[in-house]
C-alpha positions as CSV (number, residue, x, y, z in Angstrom):
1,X,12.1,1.6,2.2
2,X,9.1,2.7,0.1
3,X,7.1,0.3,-2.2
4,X,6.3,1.3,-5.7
5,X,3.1,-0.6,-7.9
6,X,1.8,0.3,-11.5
7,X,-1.6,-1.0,-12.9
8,X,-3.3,-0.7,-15.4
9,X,-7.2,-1.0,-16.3
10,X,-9.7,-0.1,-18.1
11,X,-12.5,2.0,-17.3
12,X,-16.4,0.7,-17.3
13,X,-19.2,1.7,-20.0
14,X,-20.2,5.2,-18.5
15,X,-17.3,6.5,-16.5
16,X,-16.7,10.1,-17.4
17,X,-14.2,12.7,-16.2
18,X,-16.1,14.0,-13.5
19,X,-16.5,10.4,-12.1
20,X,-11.9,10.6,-12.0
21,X,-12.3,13.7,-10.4
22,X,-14.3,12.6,-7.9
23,X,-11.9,9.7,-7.0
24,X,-8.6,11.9,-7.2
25,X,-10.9,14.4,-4.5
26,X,-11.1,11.1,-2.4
27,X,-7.9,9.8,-3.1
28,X,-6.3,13.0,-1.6
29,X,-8.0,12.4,1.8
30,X,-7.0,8.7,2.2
31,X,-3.8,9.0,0.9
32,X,-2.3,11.9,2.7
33,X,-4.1,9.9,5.6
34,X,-2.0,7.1,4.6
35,X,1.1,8.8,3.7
36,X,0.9,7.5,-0.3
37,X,1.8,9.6,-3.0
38,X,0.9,8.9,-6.7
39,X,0.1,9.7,-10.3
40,X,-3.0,8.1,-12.1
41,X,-3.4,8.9,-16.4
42,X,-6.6,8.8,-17.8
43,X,-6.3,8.1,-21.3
44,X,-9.1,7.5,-24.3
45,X,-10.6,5.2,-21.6
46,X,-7.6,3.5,-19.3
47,X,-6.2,4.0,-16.2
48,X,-2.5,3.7,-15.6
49,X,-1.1,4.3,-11.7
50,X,2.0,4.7,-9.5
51,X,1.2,4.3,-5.6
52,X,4.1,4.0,-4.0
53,X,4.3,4.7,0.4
54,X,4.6,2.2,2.9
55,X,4.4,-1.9,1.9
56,X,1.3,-2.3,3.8
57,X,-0.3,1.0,3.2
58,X,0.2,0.3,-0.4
59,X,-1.1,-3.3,-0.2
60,X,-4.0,-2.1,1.8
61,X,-5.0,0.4,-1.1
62,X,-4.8,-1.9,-4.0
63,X,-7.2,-4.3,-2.3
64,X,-9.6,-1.4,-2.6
65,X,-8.3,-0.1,-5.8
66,X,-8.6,-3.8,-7.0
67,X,-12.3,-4.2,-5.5
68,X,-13.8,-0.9,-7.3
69,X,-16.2,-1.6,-10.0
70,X,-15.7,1.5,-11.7
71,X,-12.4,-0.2,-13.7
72,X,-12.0,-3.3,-15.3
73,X,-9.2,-5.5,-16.5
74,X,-6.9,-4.6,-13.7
75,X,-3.4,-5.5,-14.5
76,X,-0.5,-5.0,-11.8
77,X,2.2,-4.9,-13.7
78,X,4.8,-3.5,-11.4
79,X,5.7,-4.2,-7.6
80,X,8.5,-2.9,-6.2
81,X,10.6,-1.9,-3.7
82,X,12.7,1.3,-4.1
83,X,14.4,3.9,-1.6
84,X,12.8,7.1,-3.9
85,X,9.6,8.2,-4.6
86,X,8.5,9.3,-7.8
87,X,5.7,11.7,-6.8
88,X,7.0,12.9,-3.5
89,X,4.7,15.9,-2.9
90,X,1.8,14.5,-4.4
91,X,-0.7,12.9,-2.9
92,X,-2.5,11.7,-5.9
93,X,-1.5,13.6,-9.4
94,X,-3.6,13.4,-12.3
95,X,-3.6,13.9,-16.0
96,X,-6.2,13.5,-18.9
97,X,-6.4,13.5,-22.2
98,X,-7.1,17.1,-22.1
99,X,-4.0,18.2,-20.1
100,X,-1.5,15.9,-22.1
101,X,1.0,17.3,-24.5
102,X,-0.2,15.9,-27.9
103,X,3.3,16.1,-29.6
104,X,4.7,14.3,-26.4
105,X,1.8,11.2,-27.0
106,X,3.2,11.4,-31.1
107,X,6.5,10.8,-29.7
108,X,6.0,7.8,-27.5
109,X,4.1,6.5,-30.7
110,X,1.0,6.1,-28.8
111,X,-2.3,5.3,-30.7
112,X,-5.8,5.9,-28.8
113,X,-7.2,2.2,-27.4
114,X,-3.7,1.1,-27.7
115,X,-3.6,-1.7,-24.7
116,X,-0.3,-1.0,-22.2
117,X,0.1,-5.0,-22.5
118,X,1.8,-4.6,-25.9
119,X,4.4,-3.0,-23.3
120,X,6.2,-4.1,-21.1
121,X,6.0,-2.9,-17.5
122,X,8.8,-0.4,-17.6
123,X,7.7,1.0,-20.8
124,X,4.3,1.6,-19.1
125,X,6.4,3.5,-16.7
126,X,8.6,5.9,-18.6
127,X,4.9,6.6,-20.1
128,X,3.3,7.1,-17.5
129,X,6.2,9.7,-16.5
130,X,6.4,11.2,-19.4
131,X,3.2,12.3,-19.4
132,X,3.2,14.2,-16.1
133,X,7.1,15.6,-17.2
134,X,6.7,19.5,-17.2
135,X,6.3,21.2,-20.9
136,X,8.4,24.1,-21.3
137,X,6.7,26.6,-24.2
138,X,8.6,27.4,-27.3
């Protein structure tokens, strides 16, 4: 049995791309380390992430996650126990607001700023994994 969490925050005056990037090249270490897969959105300035692995391994990483002064306004909004994982063969995906499909955003209705906690958790979820579905070209 795998656990699943999904937080959300909000990043802190000056964090840029590069600075995610560095995390997700950090995040790949410890969490293939640690056995923990995941997905993390960066969007207009907020974070939304799946972790799912191990109970402990999981709790272990959002004391970290939780500790890290680069985000603000941590929310967890999901903890869980499942049998599946979500992001089986990824150690830590990401996506931007560069590398999102723009008509997929206009059909989830979602305005830039908009805060997740007009959501509710699984809302924040089929989001979240609707933002890293694959886009097939017309």
């Amino acid at each position: 049995m795998y656990q699943r969490i999904l937080y959300t925050s909000r990043a802190t005056d000056g964090i840029t791309l590069r600075n995610v990037y560095d995390v997700i090249r950090v995040s790949h270490n410890r969490n293939s380390d640690s056995g923990l897969t995941g997905a993390l959105l960066f969007l207009d300035g907020f974070f939304i992430q799946v972790l799912e692995g191990a109970p402990y391994a999981v709790d272990e990483r959002y004391k970290r996650i939780a500790a890290d002064d680069r985000h603000c306004e941590l929310e967890l909004r999901i903890k869980e126990s499942t049998s599946e994982l979500l992001f089986p063969s990824e150690w830590m995906a990401l996506k931007d607001d560069s590398t999102i499909d723009r008509k997929m955003l206009s059909s989830q209705c979602y305005e830039p700023g908009m805060p997740s906690t007009r959501f509710n958790p699984q809302q924040v979820l089929d989001f979240l994994l609707s933002c890293f579905a694959p886009t097939t070209a017309m």
